[in-house]
Structure formats: structure tokens, C-alpha cells
C-alpha positions in Angstrom: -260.5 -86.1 42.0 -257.9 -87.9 44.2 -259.2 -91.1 41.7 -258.8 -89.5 39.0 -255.2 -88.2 39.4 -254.3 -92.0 40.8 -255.6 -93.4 37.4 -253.7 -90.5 35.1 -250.5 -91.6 37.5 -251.2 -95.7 36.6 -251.5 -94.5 33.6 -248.4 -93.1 33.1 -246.1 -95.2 34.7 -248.1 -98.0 32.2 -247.0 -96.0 29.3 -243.5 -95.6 30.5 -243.0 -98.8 30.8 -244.0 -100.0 27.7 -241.4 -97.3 26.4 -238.7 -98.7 28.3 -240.3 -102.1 27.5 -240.2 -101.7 23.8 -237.2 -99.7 23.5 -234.5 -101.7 20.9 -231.2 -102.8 22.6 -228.3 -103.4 20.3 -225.6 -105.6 21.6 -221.9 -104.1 20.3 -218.8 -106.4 21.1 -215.3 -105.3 21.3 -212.2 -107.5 22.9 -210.9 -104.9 25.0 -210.8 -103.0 28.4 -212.8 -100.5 29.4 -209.5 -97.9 29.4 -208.9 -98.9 26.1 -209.6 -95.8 23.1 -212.0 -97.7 21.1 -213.8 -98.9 24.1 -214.0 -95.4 25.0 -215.0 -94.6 21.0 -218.0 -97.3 21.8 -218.7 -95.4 24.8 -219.3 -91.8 23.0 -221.7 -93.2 20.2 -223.7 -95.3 23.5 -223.9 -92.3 25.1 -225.2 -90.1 22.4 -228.0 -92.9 21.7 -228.7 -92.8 25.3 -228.9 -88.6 25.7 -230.8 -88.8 22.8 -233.8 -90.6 24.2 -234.9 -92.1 20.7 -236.2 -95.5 22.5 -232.1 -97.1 21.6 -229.7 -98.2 24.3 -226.4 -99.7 23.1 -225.5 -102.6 25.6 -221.4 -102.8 25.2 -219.6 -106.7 25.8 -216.0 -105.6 26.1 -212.9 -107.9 27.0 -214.2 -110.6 24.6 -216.9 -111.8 27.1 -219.7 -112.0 23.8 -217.3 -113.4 20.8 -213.6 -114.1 20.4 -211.8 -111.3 19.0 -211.1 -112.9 15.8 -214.4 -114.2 15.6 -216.5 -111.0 15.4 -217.3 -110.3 11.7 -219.1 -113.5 10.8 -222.0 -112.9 13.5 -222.0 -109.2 12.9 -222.8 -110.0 8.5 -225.6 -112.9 10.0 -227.3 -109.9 12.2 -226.6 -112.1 14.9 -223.9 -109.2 16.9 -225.5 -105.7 15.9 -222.0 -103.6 16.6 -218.0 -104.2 16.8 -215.2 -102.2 17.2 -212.7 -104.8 15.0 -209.4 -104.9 13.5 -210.8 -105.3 9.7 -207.4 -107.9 8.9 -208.6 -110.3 11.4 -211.5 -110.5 8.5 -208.8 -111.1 5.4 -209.9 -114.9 5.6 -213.3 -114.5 4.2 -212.4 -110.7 2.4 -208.5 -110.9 1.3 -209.2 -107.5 0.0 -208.9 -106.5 3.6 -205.7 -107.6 4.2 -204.4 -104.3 2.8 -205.4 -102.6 5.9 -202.7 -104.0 8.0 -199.8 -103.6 5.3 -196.2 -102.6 6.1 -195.1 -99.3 5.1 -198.5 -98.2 3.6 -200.0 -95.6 6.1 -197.3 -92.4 6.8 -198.9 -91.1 9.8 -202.2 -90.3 11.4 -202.9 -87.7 9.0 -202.2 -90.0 5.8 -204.3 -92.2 7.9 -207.1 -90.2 7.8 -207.1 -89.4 4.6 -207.1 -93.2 3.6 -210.2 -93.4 5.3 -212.5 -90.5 3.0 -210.4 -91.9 0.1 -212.0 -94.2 -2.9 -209.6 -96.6 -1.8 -211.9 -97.3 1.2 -215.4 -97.1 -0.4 -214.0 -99.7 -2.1 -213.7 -101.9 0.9 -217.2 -100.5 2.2 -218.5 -101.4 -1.0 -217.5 -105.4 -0.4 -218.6 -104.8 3.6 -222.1 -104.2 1.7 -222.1 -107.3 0.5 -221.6 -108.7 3.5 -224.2 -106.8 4.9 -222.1 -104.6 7.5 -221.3 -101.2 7.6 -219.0 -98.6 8.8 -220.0 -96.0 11.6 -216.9 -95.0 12.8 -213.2 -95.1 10.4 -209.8 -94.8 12.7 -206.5 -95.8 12.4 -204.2 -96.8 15.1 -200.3 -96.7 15.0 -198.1 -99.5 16.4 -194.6 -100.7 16.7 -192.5 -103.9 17.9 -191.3 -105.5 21.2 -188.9 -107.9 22.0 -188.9 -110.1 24.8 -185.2 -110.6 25.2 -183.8 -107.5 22.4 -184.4 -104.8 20.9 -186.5 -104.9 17.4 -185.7 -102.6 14.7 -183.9 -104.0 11.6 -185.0 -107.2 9.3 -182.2 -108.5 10.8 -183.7 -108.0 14.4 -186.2 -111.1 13.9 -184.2 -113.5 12.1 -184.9 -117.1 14.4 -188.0 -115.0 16.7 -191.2 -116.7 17.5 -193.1 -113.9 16.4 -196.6 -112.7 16.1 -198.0 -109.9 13.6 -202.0 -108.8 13.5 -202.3 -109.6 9.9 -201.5 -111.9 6.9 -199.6 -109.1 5.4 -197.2 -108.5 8.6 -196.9 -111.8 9.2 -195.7 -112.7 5.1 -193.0 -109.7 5.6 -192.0 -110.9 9.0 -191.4 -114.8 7.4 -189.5 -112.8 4.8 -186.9 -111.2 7.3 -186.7 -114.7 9.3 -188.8 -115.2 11.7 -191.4 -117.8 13.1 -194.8 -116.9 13.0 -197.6 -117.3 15.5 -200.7 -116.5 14.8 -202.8 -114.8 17.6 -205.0 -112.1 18.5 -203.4 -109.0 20.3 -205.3 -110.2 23.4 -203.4 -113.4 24.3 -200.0 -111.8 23.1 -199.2 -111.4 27.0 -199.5 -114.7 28.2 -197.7 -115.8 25.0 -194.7 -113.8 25.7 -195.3 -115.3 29.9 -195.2 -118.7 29.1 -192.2 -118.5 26.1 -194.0 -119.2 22.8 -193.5 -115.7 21.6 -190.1 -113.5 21.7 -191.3 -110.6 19.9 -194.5 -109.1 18.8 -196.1 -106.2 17.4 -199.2 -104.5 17.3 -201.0 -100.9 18.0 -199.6 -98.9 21.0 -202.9 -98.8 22.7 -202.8 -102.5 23.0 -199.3 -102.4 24.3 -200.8 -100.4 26.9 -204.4 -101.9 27.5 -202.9 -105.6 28.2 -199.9 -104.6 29.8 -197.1 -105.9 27.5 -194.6 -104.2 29.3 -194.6 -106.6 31.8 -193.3 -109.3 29.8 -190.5 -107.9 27.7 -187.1 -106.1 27.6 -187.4 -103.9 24.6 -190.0 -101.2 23.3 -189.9 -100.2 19.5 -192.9 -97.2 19.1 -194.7 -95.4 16.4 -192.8 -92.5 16.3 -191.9 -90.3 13.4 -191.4 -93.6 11.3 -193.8 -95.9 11.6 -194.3 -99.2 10.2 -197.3 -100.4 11.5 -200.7 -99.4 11.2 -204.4 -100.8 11.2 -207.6 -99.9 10.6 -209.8 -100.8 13.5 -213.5 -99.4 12.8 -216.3 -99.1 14.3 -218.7 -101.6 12.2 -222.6 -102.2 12.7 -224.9 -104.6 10.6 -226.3 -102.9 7.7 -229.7 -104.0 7.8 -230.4 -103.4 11.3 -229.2 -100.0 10.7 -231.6 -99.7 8.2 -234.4 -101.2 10.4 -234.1 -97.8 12.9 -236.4 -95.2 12.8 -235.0 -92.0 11.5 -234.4 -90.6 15.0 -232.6 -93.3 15.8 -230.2 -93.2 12.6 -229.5 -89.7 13.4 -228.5 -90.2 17.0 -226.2 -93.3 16.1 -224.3 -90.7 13.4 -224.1 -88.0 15.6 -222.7 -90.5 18.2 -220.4 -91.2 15.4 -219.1 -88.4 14.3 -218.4 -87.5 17.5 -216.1 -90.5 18.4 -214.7 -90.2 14.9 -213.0 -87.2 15.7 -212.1 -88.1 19.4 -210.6 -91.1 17.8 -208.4 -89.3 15.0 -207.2 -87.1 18.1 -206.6 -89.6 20.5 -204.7 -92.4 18.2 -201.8 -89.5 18.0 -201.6 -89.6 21.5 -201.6 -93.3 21.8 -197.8 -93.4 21.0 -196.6 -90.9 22.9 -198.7 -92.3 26.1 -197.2 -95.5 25.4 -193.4 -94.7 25.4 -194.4 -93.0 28.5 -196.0 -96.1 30.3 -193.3 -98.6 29.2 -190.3 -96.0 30.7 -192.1 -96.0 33.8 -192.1 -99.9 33.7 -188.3 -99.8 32.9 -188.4 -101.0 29.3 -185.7 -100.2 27.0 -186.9 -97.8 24.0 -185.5 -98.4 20.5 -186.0 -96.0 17.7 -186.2 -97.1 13.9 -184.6 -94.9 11.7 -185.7 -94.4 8.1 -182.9 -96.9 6.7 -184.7 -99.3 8.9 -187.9 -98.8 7.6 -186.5 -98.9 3.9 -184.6 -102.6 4.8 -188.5 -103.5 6.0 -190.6 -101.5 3.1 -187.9 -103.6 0.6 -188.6 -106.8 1.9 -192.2 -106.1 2.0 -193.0 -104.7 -1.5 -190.9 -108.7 -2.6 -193.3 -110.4 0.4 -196.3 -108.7 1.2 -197.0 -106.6 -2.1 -196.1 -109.1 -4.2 -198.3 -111.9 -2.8 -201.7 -109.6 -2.2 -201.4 -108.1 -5.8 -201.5 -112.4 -6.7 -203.9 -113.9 -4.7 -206.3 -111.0 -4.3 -209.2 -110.3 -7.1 -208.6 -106.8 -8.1 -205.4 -106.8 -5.9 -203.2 -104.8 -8.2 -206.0 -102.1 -8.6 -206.5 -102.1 -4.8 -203.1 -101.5 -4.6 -203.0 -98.8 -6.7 -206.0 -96.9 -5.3 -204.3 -97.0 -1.4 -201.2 -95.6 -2.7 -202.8 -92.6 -4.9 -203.6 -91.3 -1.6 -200.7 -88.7 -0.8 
């Protein structure tokens, strides 16, 4: 009996093993820290793979220790990174469609923001992800605004001479329009930019402002407030085909994970602002509202910079375009 019960044991701790053995890891990169909201979006959709015991575990590389942040899209459409939360411009090289998710003036607020994302305007974009073989898990939106190392950013006029550095092509055409210098980076290495003097102003979402401690480095803090200029989407992408390769179970449990973080994301990016005017107080930095003739002055200069130039060098540009701004 005592035999018996030994060999049924073996046995079972031989077939638990192979389950752990064969369960399929997928490796999901992301640039930053673990505080961060869409580390924290990563972390729901891990977590509901690993509650749901479907033989899945989602191993996350955050703080760019698996690719460069700029760098992500390329191995994720070879199958070679399974999973990135990614700011879609840094991809506007190989898909100029997808500059238009980081252009001045387009997204209102969160709510407009959300609507952009169940909007043909973005199945459109999906539809050229497809062809690169990724798709999206998770949509969300993040708000942003400006800061200045020695002033306060709020007008055209603000940048005029400023070493500068925008997220996207889009931005950074505008920006050129007003006056300034561009340089070209991604929001992780705006910090030691601003330290070491080859930036003097800077924008990009709050929640980066916040997650690399920009508030260390400069005098003045324009947010996302009521008016808000700046806004990108930052998805949550996998590869298409190794979603495809999952079981059913495991499908499921990746959009449940989903679904969940989609909606903690939409909640948390409105609070992203707020928490960051909070943070940069605390850190005595000056805040600087823009008011809405500001943000006409920069909507004007971007519709003869931004819009202009996307509608021109972009297949389908004007059409884009078009679709983005049906969305009311």
C-alpha cells in the first residue's frame, strides 16, 4: 500500500512538472518603471494569465533591460518579443500612418480619447498593424504637457531658440515651426538630457514626467489640464501570430486580462495629470497654465506644419485625417 501511494506521489509530482515544464512563457517589454501606469497595465493582464492557470505566464522586461524603447516594434512584427506596451509614433518610421497618434491639437480629453480608440479611425491603424503581424490587446491614451528647464512653456513664442525634444515626428514639425531646435529622443533619456544641457524644454505624457523624475531638472511645469495639447496613444501590442498560436483557454485569459487593464487604464490616465501637478509642487516647480488662445496660436501653427506635411507624405493621409477628426 505504502508503495503504492509512493508511486501515485512520483507520479504526480512527474506530471506537474511537465506542466510547469511545458507551460509557454511570453516575454513582454516595456521601457519603464515598475510605478509606472502601463507597467502596472502589463501587470493586470500577467496576473490574469497567471490566476488563470491555462499553462501561460507573462515574464515582464521593464526599464528597457530587453530592447531600447524606440526599438520595440520591429522584434515584436518578427515574433521575436511576444508583448510591448509602446508609444505607436516611435513606429512612424516604418508606418507614417502612425504618426497621427501623437498630433497636436487632435485628442480633446480622455473621453475624446477613448472614443478615438473604438473609432474606424483606429481599425484603420489595426488594419496596417495586421500587416505587420502585431496586434492590439490593450488601447489607452495618455495626456501630457511641456517643461522648461530655465522658463515657463506655454505660447509658440515660448520655444523660439529651445533645444527641444517632442515624442513624435508630428510634435517635433510643429515645435520647428514655432522656433525651436529639435532633439530627437526617447522620453527615457529626456532627464539626463535636461542634466547635462542638451535639452531646455521637453514634453511628453505626465506619467513620464513623474516615472523619471523630470522635476528634478527643470524650473517650469506646463500640465494636461483642461486644455491639453499633447496626447499619445501608448497600447498594449502582442504579435499576432503567437496570439493565434494559444489554445483557446489561453486567448480568453489574455482578453480578460485585457479588458481589465483597459478600463483601469482609461481611469487612471485622468488621474495622471492631476498626480503630476501634485508631485512637481511638492518638488517646488513652477506651474504654468495654457489658456485656450494658447492652444489656438499652437493648433494654427500646427494645421500649416504638422497637418499639412502628414496629409503630403502619408498614403491615404488626407483620408486618415479625415477619419480622426469625424470622431466628436
Amino acid at each position: 500500500m505504502k508503495l503504492r501511494t509512493s508511486a501515485s506521489v512520483s507520479l504526480l509530482a512527474m506530471f506537474i512538472c511537465t506542466g510547469w515544464a511545458n507551460a509557454k512563457e511570453l516575454r513582454l517589454s516595456h521601457q519603464w518603471s515598475s510605478k509606472d501606469v502601463r507597467h502596472q497595465v502589463a501587470q493586470i493582464v500577467a496576473d490574469e494569465v497567471q490566476n488563470s492557470n491555462v499553462d501561460l505566464e507573462i515574464k515582464i522586461f521593464g526599464s528597457k533591460s530587453l530592447f531600447k524603447p524606440r526599438e520595440q516594434y520591429k522584434p515584436l512584427s518578427r515574433g521575436q518579443l511576444d508583448m510591448t506596451v509602446f508609444p505607436l509614433s516611435y513606429a512612424g518610421g516604418q508606418r507614417p500612418a502612425f504618426n497621427l497618434t501623437l498630433m497636436p491639437g487632435l485628442v480633446k480629453n480622455h473621453d475624446h480619447a477613448a472614443r478615438l480608440s473604438q473609432s474606424p479611425f483606429m481599425e484603420a491603424l489595426e488594419a496596417q498593424m495586421a500587416e505587420d503581424d502585431v496586434m492590439v490587446l490593450v488601447h489607452g491614451y495618455l495626456a501630457g504637457g511641456f517643461v522648461g528647464k530655465d522658463k515657463c512653456i506655454t505660447k509658440p513664442a515660448d520655444v523660439q531658440g529651445l533645444q527641444t525634444r517632442a515624442a513624435g515626428k508630428s510634435f517635433e514639425q510643429m515645435l520647428v515651426g514655432a522656433g525651436a531646435s529639435i532633439a530627437s529622443m526617447a522620453s527615457s533619456e529626456i532627464y539626463s538630457a535636461m542634466q547635462t544641457g542638451v535639452l531646455d524644454a521637453a514634453n511628453t505624457s505626465s506619467a513620464s514626467f513623474v516615472s523619471y523624475r523630470i522635476f528634478e531638472q527643470v524650473k517650469c511645469y506646463t500640465p494636461a489640464a483642461d486644455i491639453a495639447l499633447w496626447f499619445l496613444y501608448q497600447p498594449l501590442l502582442m504579435n499576432k501570430s503567437t496570439f493565434e498560436s494559444l489554445n483557446v483557454a489561453q486567448q480568453d485569459a489574455l482578453l480578460r486580462g485585457a479588458a481589465k487593464a483597459q478600463a483601469f487604464y482609461q481611469s487612471e490616465a485622468k488621474k495622471q495629470d492631476a498626480k503630476s501637478v501634485e508631485i512637481f509642487k511638492e518638488a517646488n516647480v513652477e506651474i504654468a497654465e495654457m489658456t485656450p488662445e494658447d492652444f489656438k496660436a499652437w493648433q494654427e501653427i500646427a494645421t500649416e506644419t504638422s497637418y499639412k506635411q502628414f496629409v503630403e507624405s502619408v498614403p491615404n493621409g488626407q483620408a486618415l485625417l479625415d477619419m480622426a477628426l469625424a470622431v466628436e
